[in-house]
Backbone as CSV, one residue per row, in Angstrom:
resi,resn,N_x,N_y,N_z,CA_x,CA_y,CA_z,C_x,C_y,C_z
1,UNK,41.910,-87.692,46.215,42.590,-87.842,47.484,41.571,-87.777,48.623
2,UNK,41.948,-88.473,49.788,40.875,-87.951,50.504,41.357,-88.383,52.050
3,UNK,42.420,-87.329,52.352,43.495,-86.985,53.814,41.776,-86.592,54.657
4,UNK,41.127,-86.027,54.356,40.067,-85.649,55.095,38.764,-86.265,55.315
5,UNK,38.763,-87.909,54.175,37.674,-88.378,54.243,36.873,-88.740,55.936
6,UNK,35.388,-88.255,55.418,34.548,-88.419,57.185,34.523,-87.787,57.752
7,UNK,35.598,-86.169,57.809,35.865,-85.715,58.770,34.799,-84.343,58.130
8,UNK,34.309,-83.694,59.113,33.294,-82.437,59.009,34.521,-81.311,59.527
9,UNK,34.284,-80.511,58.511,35.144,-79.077,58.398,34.009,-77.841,58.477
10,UNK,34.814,-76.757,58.942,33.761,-75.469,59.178,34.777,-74.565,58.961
11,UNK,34.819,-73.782,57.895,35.653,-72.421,57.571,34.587,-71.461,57.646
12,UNK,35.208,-70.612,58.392,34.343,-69.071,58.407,35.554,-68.577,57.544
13,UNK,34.506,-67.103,57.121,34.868,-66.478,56.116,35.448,-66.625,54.895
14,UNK,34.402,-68.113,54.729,34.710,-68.931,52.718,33.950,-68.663,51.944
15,UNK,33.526,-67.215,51.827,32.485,-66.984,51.017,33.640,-66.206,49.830
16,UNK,34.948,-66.020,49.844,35.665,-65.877,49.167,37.225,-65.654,49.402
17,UNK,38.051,-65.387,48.259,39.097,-65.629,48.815,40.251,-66.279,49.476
18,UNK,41.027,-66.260,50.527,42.035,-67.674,51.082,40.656,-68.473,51.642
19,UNK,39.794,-68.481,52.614,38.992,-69.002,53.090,38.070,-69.761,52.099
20,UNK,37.595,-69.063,50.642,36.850,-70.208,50.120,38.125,-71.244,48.952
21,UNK,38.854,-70.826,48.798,39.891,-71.913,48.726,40.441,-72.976,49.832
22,UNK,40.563,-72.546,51.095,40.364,-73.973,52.109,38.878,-74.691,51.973
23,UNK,38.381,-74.204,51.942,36.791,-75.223,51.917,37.034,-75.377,50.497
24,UNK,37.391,-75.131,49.520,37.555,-75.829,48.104,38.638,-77.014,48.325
25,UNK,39.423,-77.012,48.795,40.622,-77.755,49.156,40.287,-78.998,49.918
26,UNK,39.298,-78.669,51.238,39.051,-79.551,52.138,37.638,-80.536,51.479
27,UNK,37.209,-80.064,50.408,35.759,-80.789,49.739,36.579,-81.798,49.356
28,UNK,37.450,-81.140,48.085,38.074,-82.321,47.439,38.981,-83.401,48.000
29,UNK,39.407,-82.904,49.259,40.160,-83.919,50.172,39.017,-84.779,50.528
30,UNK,38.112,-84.770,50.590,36.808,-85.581,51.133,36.024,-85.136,52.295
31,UNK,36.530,-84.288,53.016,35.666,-83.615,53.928,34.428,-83.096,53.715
32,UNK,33.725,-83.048,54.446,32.087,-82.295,54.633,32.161,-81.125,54.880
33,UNK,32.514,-79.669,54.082,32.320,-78.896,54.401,31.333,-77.371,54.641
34,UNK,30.992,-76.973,55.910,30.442,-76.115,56.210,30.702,-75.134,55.585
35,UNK,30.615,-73.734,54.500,31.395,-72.830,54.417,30.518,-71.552,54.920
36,UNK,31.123,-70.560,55.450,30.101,-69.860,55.734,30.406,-67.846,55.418
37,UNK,29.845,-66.899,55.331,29.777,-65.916,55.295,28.737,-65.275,55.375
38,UNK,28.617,-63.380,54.962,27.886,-62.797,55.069,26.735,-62.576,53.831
39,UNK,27.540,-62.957,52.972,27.700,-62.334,51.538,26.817,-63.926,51.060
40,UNK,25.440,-64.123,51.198,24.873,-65.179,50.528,25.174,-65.587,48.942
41,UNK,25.379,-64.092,47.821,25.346,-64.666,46.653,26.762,-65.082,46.318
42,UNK,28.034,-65.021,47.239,29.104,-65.152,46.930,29.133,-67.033,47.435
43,UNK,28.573,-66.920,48.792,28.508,-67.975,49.233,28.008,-69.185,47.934
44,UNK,26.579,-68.808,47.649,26.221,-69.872,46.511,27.008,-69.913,45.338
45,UNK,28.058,-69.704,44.707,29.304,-69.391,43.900,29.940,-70.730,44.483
46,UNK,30.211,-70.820,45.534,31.351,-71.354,46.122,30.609,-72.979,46.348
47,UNK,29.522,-72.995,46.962,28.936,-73.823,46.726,28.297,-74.556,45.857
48,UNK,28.046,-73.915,44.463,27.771,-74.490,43.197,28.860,-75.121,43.011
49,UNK,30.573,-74.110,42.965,31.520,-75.041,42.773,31.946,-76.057,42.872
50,UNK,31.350,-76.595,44.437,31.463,-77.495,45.111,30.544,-78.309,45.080
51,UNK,29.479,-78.423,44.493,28.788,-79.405,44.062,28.445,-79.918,43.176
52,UNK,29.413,-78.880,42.092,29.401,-79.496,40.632,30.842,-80.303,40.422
53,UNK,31.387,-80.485,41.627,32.455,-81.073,41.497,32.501,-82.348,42.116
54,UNK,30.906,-82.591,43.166,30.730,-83.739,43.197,31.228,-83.801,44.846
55,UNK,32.052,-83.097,45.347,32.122,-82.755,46.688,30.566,-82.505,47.604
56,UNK,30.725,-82.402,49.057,30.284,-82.168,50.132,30.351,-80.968,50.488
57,UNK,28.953,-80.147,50.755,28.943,-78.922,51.664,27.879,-78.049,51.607
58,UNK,27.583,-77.191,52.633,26.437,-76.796,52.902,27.198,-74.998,53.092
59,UNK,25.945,-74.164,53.271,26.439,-72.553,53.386,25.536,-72.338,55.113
60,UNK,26.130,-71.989,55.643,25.947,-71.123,56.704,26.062,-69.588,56.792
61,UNK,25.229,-68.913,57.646,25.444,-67.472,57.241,25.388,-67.225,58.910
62,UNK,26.007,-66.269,59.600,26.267,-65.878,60.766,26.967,-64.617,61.548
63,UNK,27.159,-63.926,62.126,27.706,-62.941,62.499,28.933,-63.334,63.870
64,UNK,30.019,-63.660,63.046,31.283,-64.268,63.745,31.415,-63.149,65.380
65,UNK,30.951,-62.544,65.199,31.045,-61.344,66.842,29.926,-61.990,67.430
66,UNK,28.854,-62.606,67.452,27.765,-63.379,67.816,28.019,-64.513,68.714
67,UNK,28.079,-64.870,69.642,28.256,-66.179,70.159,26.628,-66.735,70.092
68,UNK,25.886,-66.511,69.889,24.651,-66.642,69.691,24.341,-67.111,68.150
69,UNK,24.929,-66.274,67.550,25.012,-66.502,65.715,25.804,-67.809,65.530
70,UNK,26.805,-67.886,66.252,27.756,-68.769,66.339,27.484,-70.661,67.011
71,UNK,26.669,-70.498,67.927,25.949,-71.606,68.105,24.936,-71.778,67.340
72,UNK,24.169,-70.901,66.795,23.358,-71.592,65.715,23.981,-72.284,64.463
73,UNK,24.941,-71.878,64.482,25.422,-72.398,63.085,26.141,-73.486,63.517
74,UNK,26.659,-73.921,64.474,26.945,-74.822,65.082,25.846,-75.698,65.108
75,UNK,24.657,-75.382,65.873,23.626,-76.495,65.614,23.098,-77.130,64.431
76,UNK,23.034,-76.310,63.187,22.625,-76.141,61.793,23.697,-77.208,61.619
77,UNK,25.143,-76.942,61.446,26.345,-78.175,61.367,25.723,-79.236,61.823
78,UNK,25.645,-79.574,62.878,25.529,-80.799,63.721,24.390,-81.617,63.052
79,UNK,23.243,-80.758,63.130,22.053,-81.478,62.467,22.185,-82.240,61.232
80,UNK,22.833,-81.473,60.143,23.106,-81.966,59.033,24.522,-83.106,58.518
81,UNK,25.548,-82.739,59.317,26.372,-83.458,59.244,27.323,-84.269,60.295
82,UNK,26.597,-83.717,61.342,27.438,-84.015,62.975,28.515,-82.589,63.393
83,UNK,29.140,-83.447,64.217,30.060,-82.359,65.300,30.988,-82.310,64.064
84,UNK,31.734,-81.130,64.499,32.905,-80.022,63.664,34.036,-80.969,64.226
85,UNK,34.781,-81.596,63.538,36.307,-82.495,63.817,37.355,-81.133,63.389
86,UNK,36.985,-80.378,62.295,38.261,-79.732,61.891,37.302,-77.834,61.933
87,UNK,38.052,-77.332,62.718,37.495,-75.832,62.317,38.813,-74.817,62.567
88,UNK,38.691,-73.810,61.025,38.800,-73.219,60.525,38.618,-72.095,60.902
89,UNK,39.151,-71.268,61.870,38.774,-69.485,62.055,39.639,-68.680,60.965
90,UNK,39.139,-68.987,60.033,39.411,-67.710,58.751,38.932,-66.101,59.535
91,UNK,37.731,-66.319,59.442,36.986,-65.058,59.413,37.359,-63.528,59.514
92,UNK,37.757,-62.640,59.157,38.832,-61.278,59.597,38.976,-60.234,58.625
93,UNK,39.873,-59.413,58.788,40.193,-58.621,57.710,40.376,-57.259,58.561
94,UNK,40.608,-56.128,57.440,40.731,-54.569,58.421,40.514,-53.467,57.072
95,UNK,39.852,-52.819,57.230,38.903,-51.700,56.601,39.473,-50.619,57.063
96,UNK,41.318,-50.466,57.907,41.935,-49.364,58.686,43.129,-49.298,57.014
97,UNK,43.685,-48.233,57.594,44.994,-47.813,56.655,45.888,-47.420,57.450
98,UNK,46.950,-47.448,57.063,48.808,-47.315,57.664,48.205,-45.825,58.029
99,UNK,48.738,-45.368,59.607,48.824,-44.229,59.891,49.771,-44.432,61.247
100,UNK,49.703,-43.002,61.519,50.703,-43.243,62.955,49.738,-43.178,64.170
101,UNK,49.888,-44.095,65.293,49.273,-44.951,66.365,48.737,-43.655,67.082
102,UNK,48.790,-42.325,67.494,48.117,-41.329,67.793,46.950,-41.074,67.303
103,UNK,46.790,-41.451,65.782,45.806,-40.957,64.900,44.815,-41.991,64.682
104,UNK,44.931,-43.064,65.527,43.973,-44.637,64.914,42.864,-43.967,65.841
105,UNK,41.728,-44.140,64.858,40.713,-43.341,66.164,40.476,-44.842,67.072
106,UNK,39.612,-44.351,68.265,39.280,-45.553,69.337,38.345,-46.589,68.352
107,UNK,37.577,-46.141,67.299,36.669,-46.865,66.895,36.869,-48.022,65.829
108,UNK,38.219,-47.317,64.946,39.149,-48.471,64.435,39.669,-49.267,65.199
109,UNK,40.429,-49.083,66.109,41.129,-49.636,66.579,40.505,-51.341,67.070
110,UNK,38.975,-50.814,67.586,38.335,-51.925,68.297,37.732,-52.796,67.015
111,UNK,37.112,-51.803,65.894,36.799,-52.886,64.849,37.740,-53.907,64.367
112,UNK,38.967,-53.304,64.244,40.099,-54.251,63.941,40.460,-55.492,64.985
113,UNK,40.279,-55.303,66.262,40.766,-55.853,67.032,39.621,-57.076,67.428
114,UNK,38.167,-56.484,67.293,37.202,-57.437,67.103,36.786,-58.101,66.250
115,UNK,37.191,-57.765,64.699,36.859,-58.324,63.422,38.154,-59.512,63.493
116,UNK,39.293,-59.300,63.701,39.941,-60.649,64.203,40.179,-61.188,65.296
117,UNK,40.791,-60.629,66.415,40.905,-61.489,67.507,39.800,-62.290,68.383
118,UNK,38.710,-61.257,68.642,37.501,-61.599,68.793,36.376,-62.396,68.576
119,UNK,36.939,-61.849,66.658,35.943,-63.666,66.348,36.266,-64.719,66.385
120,UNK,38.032,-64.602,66.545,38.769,-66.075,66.601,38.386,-66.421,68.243
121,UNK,38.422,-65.750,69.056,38.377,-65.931,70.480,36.957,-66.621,70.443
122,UNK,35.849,-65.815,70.121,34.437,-66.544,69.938,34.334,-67.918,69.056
123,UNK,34.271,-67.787,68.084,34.474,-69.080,67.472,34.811,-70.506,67.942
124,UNK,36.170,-70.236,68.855,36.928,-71.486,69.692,35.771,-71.269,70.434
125,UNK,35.507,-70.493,71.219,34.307,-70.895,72.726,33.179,-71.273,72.102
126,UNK,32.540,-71.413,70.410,31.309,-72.152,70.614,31.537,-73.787,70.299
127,UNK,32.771,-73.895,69.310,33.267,-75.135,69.006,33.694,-76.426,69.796
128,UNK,34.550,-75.438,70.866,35.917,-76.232,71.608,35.028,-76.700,72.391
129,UNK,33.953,-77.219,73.498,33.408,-77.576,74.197,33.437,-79.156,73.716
130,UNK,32.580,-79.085,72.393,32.438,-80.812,72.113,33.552,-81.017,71.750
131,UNK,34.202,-80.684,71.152,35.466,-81.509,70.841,36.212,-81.938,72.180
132,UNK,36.167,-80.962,72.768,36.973,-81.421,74.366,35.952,-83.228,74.909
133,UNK,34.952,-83.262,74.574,33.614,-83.814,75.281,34.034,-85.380,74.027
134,UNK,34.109,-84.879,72.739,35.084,-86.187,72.279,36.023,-86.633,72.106
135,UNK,37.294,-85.637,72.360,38.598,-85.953,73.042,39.360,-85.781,71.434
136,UNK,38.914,-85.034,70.837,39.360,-85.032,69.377,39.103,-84.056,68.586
137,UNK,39.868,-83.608,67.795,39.698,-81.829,66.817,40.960,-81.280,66.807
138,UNK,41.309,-80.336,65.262,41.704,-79.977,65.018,41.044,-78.040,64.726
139,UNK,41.992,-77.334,64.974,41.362,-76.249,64.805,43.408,-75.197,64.168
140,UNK,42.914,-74.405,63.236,43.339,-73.637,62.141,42.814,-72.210,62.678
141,UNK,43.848,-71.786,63.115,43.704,-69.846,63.137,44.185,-68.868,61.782
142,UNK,43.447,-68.025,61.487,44.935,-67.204,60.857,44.886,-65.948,61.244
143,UNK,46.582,-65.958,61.185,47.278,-65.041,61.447,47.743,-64.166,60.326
144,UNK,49.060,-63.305,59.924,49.193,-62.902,59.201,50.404,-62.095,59.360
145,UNK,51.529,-61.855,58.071,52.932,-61.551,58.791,52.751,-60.164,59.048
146,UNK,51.494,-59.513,59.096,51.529,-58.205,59.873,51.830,-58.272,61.478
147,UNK,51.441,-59.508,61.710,51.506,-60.087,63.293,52.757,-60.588,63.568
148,UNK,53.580,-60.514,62.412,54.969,-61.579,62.634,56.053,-60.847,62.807
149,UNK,56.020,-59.183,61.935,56.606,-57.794,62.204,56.768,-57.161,61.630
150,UNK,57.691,-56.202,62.520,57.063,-54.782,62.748,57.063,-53.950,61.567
151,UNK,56.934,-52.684,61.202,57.098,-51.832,59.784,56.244,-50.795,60.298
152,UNK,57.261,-49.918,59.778,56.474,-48.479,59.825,55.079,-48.028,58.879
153,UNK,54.821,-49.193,58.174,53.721,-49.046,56.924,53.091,-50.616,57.422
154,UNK,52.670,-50.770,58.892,52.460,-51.416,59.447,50.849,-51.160,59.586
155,UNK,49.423,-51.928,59.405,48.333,-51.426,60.048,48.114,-52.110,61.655
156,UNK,48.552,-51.244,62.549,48.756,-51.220,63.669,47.597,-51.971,64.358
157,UNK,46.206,-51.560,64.730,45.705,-52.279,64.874,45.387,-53.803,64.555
158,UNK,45.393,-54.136,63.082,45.127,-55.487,62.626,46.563,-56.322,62.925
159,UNK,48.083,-55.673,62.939,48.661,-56.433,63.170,48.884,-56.533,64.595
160,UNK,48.567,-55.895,65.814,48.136,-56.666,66.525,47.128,-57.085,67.266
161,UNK,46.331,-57.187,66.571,45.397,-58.453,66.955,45.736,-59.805,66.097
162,UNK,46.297,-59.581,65.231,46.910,-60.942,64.540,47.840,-61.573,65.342
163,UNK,48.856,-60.700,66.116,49.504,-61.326,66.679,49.419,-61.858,67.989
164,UNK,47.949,-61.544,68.331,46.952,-62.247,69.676,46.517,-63.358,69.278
165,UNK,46.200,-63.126,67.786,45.467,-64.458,67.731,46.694,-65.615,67.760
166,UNK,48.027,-65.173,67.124,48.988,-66.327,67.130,49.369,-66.741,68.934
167,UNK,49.499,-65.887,70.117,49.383,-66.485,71.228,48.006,-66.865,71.723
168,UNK,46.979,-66.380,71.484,45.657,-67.652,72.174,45.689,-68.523,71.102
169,UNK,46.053,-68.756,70.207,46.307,-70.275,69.636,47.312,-71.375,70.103
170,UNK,48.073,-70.576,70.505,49.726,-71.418,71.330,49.110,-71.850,72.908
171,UNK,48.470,-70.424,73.408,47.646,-71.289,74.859,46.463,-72.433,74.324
172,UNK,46.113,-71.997,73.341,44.997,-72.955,73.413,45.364,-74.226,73.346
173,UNK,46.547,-74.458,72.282,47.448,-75.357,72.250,47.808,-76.111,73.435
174,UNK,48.266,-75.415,74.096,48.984,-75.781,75.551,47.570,-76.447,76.600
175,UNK,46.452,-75.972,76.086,45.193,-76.508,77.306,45.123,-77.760,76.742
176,UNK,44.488,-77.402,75.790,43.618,-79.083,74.909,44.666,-80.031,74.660
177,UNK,45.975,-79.851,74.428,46.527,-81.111,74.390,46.454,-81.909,74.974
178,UNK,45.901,-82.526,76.086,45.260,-83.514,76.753,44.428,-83.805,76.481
179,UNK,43.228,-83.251,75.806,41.935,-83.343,75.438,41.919,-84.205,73.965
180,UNK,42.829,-84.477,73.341,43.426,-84.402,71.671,42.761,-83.807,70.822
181,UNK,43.326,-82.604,70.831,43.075,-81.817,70.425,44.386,-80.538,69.837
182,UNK,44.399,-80.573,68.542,45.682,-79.770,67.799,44.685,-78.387,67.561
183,UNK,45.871,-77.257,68.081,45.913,-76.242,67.700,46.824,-75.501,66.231
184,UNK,46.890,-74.859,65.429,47.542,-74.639,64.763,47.255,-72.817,64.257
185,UNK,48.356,-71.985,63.752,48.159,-70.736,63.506,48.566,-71.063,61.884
186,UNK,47.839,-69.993,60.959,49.320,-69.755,59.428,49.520,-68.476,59.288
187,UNK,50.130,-67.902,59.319,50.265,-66.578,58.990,50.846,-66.000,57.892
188,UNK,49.816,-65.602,56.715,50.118,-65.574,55.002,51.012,-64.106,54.963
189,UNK,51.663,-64.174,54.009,52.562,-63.225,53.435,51.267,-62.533,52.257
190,UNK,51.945,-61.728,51.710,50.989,-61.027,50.622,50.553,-62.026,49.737
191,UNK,49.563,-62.506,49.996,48.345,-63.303,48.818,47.657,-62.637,47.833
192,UNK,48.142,-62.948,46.502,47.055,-62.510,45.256,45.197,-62.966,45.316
193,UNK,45.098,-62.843,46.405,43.615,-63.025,45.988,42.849,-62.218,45.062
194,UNK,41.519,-62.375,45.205,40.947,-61.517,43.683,40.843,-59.945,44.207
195,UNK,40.849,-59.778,45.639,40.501,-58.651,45.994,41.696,-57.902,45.628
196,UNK,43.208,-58.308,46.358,44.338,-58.293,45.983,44.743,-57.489,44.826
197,UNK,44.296,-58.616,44.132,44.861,-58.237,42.330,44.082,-56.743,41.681
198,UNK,43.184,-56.706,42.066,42.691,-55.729,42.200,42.835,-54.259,42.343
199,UNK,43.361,-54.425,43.591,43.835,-53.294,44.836,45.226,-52.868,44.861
200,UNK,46.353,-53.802,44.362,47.850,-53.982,44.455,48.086,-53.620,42.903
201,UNK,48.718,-52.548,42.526,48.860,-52.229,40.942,49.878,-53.428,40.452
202,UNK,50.102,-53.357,39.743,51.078,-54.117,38.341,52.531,-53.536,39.105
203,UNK,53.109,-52.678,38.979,54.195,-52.174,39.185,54.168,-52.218,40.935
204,UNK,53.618,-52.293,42.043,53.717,-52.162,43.182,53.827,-54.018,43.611
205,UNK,53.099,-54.852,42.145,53.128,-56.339,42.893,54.479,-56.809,42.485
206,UNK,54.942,-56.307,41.159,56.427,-56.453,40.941,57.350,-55.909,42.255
207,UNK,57.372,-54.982,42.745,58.511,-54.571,43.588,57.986,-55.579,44.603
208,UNK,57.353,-55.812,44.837,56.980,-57.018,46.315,57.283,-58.367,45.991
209,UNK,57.481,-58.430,45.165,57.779,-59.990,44.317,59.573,-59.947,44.733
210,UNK,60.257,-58.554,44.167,61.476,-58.807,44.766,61.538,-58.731,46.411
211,UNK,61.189,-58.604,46.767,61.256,-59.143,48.698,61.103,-60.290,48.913
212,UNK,60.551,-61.411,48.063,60.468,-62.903,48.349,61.619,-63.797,47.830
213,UNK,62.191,-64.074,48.562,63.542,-64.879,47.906,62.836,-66.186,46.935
214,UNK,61.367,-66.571,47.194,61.121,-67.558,46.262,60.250,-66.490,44.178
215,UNK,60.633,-65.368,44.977,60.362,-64.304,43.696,59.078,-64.739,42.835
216,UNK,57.865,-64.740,43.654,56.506,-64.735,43.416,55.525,-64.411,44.794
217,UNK,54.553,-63.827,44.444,53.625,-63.922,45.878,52.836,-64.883,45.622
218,UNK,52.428,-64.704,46.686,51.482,-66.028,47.162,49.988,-66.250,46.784
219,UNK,49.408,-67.000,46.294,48.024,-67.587,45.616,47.157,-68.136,47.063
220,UNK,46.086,-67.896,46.986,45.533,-68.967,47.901,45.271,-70.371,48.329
221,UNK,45.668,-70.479,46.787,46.137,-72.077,46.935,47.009,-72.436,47.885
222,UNK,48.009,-71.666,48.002,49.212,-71.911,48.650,49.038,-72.273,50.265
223,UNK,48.273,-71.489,50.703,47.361,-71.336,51.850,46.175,-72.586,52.077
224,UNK,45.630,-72.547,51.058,44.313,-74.181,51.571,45.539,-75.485,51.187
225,UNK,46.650,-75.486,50.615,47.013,-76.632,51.029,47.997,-76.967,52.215
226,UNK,48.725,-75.800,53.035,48.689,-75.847,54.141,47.981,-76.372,55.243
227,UNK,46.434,-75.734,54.958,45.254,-75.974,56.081,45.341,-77.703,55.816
228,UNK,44.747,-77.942,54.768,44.820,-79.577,54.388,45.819,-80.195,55.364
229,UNK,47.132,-80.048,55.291,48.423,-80.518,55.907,47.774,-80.173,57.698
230,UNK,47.922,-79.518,57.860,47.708,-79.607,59.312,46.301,-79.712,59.774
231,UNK,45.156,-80.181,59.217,44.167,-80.433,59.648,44.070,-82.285,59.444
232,UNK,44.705,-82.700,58.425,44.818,-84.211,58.753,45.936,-84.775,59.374
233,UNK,45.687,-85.792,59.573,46.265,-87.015,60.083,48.301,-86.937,60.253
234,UNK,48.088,-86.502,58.986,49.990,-86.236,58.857,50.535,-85.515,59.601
235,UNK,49.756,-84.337,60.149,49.812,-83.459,61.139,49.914,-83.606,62.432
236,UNK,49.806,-84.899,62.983,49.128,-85.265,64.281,49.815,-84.939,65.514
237,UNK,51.293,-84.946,64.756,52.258,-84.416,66.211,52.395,-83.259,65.951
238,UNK,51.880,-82.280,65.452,52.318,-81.005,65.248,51.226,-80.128,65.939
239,UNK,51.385,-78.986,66.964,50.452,-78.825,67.803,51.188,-77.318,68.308
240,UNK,50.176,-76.084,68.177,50.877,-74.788,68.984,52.041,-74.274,67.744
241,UNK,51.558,-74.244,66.835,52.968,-74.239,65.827,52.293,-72.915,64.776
242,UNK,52.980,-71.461,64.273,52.402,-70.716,63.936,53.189,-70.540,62.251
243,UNK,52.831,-71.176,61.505,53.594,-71.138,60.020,53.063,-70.272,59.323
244,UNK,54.426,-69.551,59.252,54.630,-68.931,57.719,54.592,-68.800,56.900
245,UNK,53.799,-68.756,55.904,53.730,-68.991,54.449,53.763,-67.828,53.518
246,UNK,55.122,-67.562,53.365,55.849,-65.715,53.060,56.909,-66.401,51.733
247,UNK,56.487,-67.449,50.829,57.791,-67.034,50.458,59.011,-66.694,50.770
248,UNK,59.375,-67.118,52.102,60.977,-66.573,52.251,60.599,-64.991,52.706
249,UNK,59.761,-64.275,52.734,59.963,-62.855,53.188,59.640,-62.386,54.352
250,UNK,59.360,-63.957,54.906,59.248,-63.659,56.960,59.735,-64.555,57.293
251,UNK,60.946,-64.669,58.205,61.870,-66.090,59.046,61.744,-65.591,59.776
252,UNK,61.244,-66.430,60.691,60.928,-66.048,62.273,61.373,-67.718,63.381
């Protein structure tokens, strides 16, 4: 297939996980993809994959809080394959645990709030310039249904900054549409990734399985073929739009 042929893609934080399943997703669609992380030997994993499969793509390594880190890798892109048509702010996560909002010290609070909103906020400011300058791009946030609501076994910080990132994606939406330029959010329900499967016992992924009216959680697959869908062409009128991908266990 190739919904993405020509077009240059850049996922941060595809050195594993939902993120290196969109850059697995977007190779085989035909795209050129950038993938990038911290974690070099995970990175070359992902990239062997991808080039023993006969796909397109290169590894970048960068510090997403960097706007400095962030234009280099931008230039590194450009050199090798041209300007970014489709980017990807994966990059995120939270290293906090469920407690009550008195007790989040100041120092969580900001890692959380800078490990996602922040790098999504940075990211758009090193990208969005040329694309505005060629009147064309697609750009992919994620979000996450911690951002979508509320729960008392809620991690307070990460869900909201998730749910910042789903409104500066809707403004961003609202600027560049003149520019042509699509914004888009997804915001995943509980994903089996490898870390996941891991971390989530046998008996705790069963009881979460009954909360999904489609009575399975979610793979990362499920997630890079989303990105696919709204980063090509089929997508084109769809713009400022923050999807769900919960199995049925978030309607919003």
């Amino acid at each position: 297939m190739s919904d993405l042929a020509g077009k240059v893609a850049l996922v941060t934080g595809s050195s594993r996980g939902i993120g290196a399943e969109i850059a697995l997703a977007f190779a085989e669609h035909g795209a050129r993809v950038a993938i990038h992380g911290r974690d070099t030997e995970a990175l070359a994993k992902i990239q062997a994959r991808i080039d023993n499969s006969g796909w397109q793509a290169m590894s970048v390594t960068g510090d997403v809080l960097s706007l400095a880190d962030l234009e280099a890798m931008r230039a590194r892109i450009e050199q090798a394959y041209g300007p970014v048509d489709v980017l990807v702010a994966n990059a995120g996560g939270s290293a906090s645990r469920p407690q009550p909002i008195e007790d989040i010290s100041e120092e969580s609070w900001r890692a959380d709030i800078d490990a996602n909103l922040t790098a999504t906020f940075l990211t758009i400011k090193s990208f969005l310039p040329g694309m505005k300058e060629r009147g064309t791009g697609s750009i992919i946030t994620m979000s996450s249904a911690s951002g979508r609501r509320s729960s008392a076994r809620t991690l307070v910080a990460y869900g909201a900054a998730k749910a910042g990132v789903q409104l500066l994606t809707q403004d961003l939406a609202a600027q560049v549409g003149p520019h042509g330029i699509r914004a888009n959010c997804i915001a995943p329900e509980t994903i089996l990734t490898e870390k996941n499967k891991a971390w989530i016992p046998e008996e705790q992924q069963q009881a979460l399985i009954q909360s999904h009216p489609l009575r399975r959680l979610g793979t990362p697959r499920d997630i890079a073929r989303a990105a696919v869908y709204l980063a090509s062409e089929e997508a084109s009128w769809i713009t400022g739009v923050v999807l769900d991908i919960s199995g049925g266990a978030v309607m919003v």
